[in-house]
N, C-alpha and C positions, 0 to 999 in steps of 0.2 A: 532518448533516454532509455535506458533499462530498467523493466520493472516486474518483480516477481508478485504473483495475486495468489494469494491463498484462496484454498478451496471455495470459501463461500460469496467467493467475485466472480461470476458468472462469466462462462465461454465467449458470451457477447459483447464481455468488455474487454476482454482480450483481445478478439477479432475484433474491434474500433482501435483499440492502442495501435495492434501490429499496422491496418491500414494508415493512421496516421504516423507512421515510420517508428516504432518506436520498437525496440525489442523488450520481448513476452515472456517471462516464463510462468506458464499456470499450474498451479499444484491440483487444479480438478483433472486438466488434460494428462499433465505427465507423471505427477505423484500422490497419486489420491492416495491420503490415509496416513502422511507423514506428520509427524507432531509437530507442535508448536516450535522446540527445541529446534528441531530439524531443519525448521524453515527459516528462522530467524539465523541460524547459523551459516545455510547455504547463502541465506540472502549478505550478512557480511562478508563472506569468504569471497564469493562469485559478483560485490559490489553491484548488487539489486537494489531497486526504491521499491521498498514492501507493501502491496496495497493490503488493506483487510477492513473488514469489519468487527473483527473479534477483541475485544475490551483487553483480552489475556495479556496481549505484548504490550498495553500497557504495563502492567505489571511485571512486564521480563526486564522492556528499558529501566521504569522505577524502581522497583523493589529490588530485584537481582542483578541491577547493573549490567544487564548484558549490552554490549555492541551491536550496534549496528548503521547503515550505511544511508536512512533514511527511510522511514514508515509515515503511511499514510493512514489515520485510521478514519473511517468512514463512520458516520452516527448519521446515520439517515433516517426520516420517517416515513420515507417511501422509498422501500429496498428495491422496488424496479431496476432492470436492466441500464433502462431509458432516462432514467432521473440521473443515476450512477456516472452514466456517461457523461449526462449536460454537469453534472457537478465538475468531475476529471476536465472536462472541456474548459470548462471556468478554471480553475484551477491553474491546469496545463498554461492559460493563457496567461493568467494575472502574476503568475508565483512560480512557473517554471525554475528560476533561479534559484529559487530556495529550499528549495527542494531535501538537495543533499545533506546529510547527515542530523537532519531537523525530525521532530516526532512533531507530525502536523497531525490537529484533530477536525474535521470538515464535518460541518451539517449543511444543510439547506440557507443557513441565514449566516454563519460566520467561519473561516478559517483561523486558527489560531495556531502559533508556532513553539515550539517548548525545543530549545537547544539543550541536548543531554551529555554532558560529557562522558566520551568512551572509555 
């Protein structure tokens, strides 16, 4: 799968995605500093699954209707590296399929799937 991780998804879960074959793109490693707008755009143009933690793209999918190609957003209570990953790892396993075009919201205790028309 390909999957673009905004700034505040750590190098380390990058390097686990790429090791588990996945391709990477990190906005800390190769675009530090680009906006919200930016990312969200590259990620539908360039068909990336958007990882984040940032509440914002909620509000870009809902309120502003913007497209995109499938976003992950993370609500964790423990933003560890290590958590991060065993979640993606759950995730990866159980719901790989659904991935695409979906605004999934992931905590510690439930995934939940929100299909958004583009």
């Amino acid at each position: 799968m390909r999957f673009l991780l905004d700034e505040n998804t750590s190098i380390v879960v990058a390097r686990w995605l790429r090791s588990q074959g996945h391709e990477v793109f990190s906005v800390y490693e190769e675009a530090r500093g680009i906006d919200d707008d930016e990312i969200i755009q590259k990620a539908f143009d360039e068909i990336w699954i958007l990882i984040t933690s940032d509440k914002d793209f909620g509000e870009k999918v809902y309120r502003e209707r913007r497209s995109h190609r499938g976003i992950i957003l993370l609500r964790l209570e423990n933003e560890r590296s290590a958590n991060k990953i065993d979640i993606l790892k759950s995730l990866l396993e159980n719901y790989s399929e659904q991935l695409s075009d979906n605004f999934v919201v992931v905590t510690e205790k439930q995934v939940r799937f929100a299909k958004v028309q583009s």
